[in-house]
N, C-alpha and C positions, 0 to 999 in steps of 0.2 A: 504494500500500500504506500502511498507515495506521499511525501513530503510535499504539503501546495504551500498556495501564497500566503505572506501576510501581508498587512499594510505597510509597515516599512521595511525598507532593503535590508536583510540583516545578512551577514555570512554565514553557513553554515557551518555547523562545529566537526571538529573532525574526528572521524571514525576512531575509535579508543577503546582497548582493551579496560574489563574493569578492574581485573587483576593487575591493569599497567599504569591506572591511574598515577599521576605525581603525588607527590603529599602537600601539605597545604602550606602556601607560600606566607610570610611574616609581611608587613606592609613597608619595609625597605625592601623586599626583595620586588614587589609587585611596582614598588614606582622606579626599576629597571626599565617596563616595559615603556618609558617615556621614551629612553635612548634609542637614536636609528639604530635599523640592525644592520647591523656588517655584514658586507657582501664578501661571499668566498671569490676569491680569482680564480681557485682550479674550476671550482666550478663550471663560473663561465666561460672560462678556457677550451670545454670539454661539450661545446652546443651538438659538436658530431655524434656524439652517442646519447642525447635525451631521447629519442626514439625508442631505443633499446631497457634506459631505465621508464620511458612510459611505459612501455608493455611491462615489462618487468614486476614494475609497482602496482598495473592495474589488475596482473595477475595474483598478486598478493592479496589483493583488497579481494578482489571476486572470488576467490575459494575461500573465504570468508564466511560471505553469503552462498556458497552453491554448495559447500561441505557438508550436506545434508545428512544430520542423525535419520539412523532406522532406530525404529522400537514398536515391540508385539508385529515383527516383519511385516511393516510399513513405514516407508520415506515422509518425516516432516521437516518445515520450514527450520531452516538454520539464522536466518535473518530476525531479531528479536525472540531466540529459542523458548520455545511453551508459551508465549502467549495467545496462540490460535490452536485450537482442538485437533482441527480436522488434518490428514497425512496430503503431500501434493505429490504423489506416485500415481503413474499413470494409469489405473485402473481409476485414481479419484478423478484427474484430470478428465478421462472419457462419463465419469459418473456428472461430474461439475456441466458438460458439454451438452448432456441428455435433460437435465434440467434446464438449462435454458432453455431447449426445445419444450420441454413442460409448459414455462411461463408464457411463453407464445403463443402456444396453442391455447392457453388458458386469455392471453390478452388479444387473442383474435390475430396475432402475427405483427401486431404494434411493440419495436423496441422502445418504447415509451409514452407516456400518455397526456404527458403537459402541452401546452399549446405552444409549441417553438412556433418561430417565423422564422426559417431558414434561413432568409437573408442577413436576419440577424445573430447569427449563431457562428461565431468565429471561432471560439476557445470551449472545449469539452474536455473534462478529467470525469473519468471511470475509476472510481475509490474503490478498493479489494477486488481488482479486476479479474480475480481468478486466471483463467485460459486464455483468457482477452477476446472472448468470441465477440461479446459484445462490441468493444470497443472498435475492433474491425469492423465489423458489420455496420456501426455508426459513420467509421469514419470511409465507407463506399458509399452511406447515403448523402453526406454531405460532403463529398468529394470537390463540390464546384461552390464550396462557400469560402469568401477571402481569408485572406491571413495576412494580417496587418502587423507590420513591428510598429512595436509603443513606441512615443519620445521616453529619450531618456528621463529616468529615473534619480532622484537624489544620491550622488555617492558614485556615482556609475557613469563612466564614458559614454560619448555618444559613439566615437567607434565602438566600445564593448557590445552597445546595444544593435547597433547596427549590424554586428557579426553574431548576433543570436538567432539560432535558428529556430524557430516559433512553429509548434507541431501541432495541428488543429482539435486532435483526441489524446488526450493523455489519459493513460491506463496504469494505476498504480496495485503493490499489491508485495506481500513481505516472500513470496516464492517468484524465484523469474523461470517461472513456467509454461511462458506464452511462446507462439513458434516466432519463427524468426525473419518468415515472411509474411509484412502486412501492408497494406499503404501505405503510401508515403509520408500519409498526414497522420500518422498513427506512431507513438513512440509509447513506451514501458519502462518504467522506473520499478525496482528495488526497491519498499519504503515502505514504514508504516505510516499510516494514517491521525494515529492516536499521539503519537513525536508534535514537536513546532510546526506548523504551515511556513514554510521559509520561501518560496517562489511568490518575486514581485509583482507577477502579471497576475490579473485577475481573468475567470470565468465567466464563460456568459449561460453555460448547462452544467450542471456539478450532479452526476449519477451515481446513486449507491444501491447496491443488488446483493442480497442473501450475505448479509454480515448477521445473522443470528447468531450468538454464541461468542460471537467475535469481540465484539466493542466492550471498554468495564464503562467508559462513559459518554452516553448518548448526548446529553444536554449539549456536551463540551464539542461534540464531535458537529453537532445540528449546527453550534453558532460559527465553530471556526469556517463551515460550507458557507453560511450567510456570508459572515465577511469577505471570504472570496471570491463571490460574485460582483458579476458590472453590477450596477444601477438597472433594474427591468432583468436579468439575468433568472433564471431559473433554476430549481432542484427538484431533484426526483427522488423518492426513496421508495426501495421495492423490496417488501420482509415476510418472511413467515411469522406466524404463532406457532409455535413447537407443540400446543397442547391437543392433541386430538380428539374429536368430539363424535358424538351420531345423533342425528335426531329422535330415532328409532331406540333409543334406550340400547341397541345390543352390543355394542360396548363397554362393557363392565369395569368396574375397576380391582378386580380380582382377573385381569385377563394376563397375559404375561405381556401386550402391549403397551394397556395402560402401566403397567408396574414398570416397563421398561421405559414410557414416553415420562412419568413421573420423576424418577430414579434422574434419569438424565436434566429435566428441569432443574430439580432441587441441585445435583453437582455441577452443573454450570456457576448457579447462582453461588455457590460456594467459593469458587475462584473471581467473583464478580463478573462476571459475563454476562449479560439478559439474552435468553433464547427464548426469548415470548416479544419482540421489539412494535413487533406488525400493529397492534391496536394500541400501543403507546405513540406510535409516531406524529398522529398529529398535532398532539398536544406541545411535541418537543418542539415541531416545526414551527405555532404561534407562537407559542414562548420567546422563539429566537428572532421574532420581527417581520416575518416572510406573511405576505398577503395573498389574496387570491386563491387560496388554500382548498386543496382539494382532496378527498377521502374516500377512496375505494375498498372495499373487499372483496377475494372471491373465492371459492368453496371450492377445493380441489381434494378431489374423494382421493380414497386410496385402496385401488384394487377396480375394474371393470363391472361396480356389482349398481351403477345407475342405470335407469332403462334410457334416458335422454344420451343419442349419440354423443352429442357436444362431450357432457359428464362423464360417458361411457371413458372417450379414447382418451381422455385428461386422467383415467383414472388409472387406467391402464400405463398407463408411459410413468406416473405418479408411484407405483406400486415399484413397475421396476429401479426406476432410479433408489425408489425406499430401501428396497432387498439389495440393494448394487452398495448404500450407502453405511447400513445399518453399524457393521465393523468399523466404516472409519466415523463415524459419530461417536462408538460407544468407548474401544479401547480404550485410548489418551485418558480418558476423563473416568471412567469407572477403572481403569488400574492406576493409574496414577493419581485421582484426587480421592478417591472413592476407599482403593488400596484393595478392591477384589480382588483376589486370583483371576488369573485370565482364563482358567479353564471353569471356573464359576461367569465369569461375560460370557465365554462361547456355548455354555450352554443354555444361556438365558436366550441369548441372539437367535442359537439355531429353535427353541420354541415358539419366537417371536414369530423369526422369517414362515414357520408353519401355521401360526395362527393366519397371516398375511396370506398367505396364498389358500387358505381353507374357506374365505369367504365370510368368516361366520359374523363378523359385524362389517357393518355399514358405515365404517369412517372419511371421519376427511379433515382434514387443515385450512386454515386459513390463510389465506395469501394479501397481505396489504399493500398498498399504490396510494402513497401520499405525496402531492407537490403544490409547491407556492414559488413566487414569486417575490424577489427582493426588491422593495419601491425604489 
């Protein structure tokens, strides 16, 4: 997830072991940093081979973030290690990809549902952009909208700015798991979300899709997208409710469903994570100043047991992604926050995934779509 803007130009801090921290400086030593710094001669001596320390040093920094821990054999994020649940190994990746397809079919084939005016829609960041499908697939439908470099900026050259290359979709996210061909107007950042906003340009569409589980603080997260949008700019936010329901009563709470979809609630909530976000949203969103506020939900069954086609095939595609998901939802978090045996999860899971496919209750989740406008 990707580091965005703030309002003023700040630098960003640099990547730092925590074990490597300095110790803490005395205030003679800190009004050192009044003095110019000295410039090495070998250094600049030696302009032939920065090429070679570029790659060099950016190969150090990037196995950093790509060093990817396995645990209960699955690949998770390295980048801000344990603070996101879910594994980015490519079985999640194609589960992440199938899901989209879900929401689509569930939003009629609409990547979003705020009233862009395309012409005015220059700047798009995709926060937890997963796979980046989205983010592609946005930045082919507005392929033909301008890209404007700002005047400069306080602090900052007007050459600097002028040699910024200004990418129309950005897609952030703490796994760089996106492919590696996308549009041209499409770039991917390494980054969390929940860190400083440190990029000076502002958005005019700010997208957030399936961070359930994900965020410890929404408030903080709703107002730092405000700020970063133009004047008239837009956000969208697109969540689940984690808690499963049936109309019909036959969803029990002695099912190993519910005891699994419960279980999982409450140990989220333990590590601070909200995996219930979807019917919270719009409240965060007036809170944070954004007008024109809009509020959807929609019912996505899980399993093929609606008689309405629409319900039917949403339920079906719903189910699989479920069964596809279910492991990398539960590990992380029922063995390591929970502290189950893992062979106590795998056999809760595999009576889960049997209830799932036995039909015998009539569930479904909720899906929310909330967006406003920043005056």
């Amino acid at each position: 997830m990707a580091d965005a803007p703030s309002d003023s130009p700040s630098r960003p801090s640099p990547v730092r072991s925590k074990s490597a921290s300095p110790p803490a400086r005395s205030s003679s030593e800190a009004a050192v940093e009044d003095r110019p710094i000295e410039v090495d001669d070998v250094a600049s001596e030696a302009d032939s081979t920065i090429d070679d320390r570029i790659s060099s040093y950016t190969a150090s920094l990037t196995s950093s973030v790509l060093n990817y821990p396995v645990e209960y054999g699955r690949r998770y994020h390295a980048f801000r290690s344990g603070s996101y649940f879910a594994p980015n190994d490519e079985e999640e990746c194609d589960r992440l990809d199938f899901n989209h397809a879900l929401i689509l079919k569930a939003l009629d084939g609409r990547l979003y549902l705020a009233p862009l005016e395309q012409a005015k829609i220059n700047r798009i960041l995709d926060i937890g952009t997963g796979t980046g499908i989205w983010a592609i697939e946005m930045g082919d439908l507005f392929s033909n909208a301008e890209v404007r470099v700002p005047p400069p900026f306080e602090g900052t050259s007007r050459r600097a700015v002028s040699n910024f290359r200004l990418y129309q979709v950005v897609g952030n996210d703490l796994s760089a798991i996106q492919p590696e061909w996308v549009p041209p107007n499409v770039k991917f950042e390494v980054d969390d979300v929940e860190s400083s906003w440190i990029n000076p340009l502002k958005y005019d569409f700010i997208f957030s899709r399936y961070l359930a589980g994900a965020i410890a603080d929404w408030p903080k997260l709703v107002g730092n997208i405000y700020d970063n949008l133009n004047p008239g700019g837009w956000a969208e936010f697109q969540d689940y409710d984690f808690l499963f329901r049936s109309d019909d009563g036959t969803l029990t709470e002695d099912s190993y469903t519910a005891q699994w979809d419960n279980t999982f609630i409450d140990a989220t909530a333990r590590i601070g994570r909200e995996s219930r976000p979807g019917p919270k949203l719009e409240a965060w969103v007036r809170e944070a100043g954004f007008v024109n506020v809009v509020h959807r939900s929609f019912k996505l069954p899980i399993g093929p047991w609606a008689k309405d086609p629409y319900y039917k095939d949403i339920g079906m595609c719903n189910l699989i992604q479920l069964l596809e998901g279910l492991e990398a939802f539960t590990l992380r978090v029922f063995c390591g926050v929970l502290k189950w045996p893992e062979e106590k999860v795998l056999v809760l899971l595999a009576n889960v995934r049997r209830e799932l496919k036995s039909h015998a209750f009539h569930s479904y989740g909720n899906f929310h779509v909330v967006y406003g406008q920043k005056p």
